[in-house]
C-alpha positions in Angstrom: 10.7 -13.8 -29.6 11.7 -17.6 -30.1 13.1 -19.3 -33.1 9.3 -20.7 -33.0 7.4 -17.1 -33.3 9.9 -16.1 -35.8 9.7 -18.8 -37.7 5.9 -18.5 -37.8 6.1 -14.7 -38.3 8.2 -15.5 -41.4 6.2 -17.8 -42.9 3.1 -15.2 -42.6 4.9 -12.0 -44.2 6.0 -14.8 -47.3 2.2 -15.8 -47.1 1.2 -12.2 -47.3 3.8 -11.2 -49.9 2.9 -14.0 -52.2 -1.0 -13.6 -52.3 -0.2 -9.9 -53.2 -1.4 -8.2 -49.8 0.0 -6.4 -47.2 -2.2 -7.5 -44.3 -0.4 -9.9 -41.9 -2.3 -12.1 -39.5 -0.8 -13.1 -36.6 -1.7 -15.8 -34.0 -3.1 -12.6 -31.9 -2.5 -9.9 -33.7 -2.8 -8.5 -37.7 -0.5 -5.7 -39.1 -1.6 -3.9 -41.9 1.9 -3.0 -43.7 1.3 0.5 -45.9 3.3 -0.9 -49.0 5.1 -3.7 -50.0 8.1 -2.7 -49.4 7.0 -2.5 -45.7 6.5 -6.2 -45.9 9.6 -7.0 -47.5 11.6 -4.8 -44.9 9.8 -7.1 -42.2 10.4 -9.8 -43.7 14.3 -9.2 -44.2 14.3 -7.8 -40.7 12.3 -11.1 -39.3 14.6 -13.7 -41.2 17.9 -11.7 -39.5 16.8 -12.0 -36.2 16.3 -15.6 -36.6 19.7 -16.2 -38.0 21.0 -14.3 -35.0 19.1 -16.6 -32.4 20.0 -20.0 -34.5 23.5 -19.2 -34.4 23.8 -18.2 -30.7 21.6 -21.5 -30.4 24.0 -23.4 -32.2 27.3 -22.0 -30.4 26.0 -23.3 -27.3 26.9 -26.9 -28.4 29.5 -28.3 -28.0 30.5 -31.8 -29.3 32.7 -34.6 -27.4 35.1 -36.5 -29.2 36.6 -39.4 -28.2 39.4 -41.9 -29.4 41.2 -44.7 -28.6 45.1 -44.7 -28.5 
């Protein structure tokens, strides 16, 4: 998945956990989760991968610095 999907995923398990249901509707797709701890598992689980990608993301950068002596 991208940073993108994730990041939409994410906001759709919070939108699900936070109107108390543990139906998930995806762009293409809906997950029915059997409890709510299902939801917060994905959630965790969702929210780590993107971590993961943002920091390999992020340590492909690298910044030139410059002076002059």
């Amino acid at each position: 998945m991208t940073i993108t999907e994730l990041q939409a995923s994410i906001d759709a398990l919070k939108r699900a956990k936070y109107s108390g249901v543990k139906r998930v509707q995806y762009t293409d797709r809906a997950v029915e989760y059997n409890s709510f701890a299902d939801v917060d598992k994905a959630l965790r689980d969702a929210e780590a991968e993107l971590s993961t990608l943002q920091a390999t993301a992020a340590a492909g950068f690298t910044l030139a610095s410059h002076s002059r002596d």
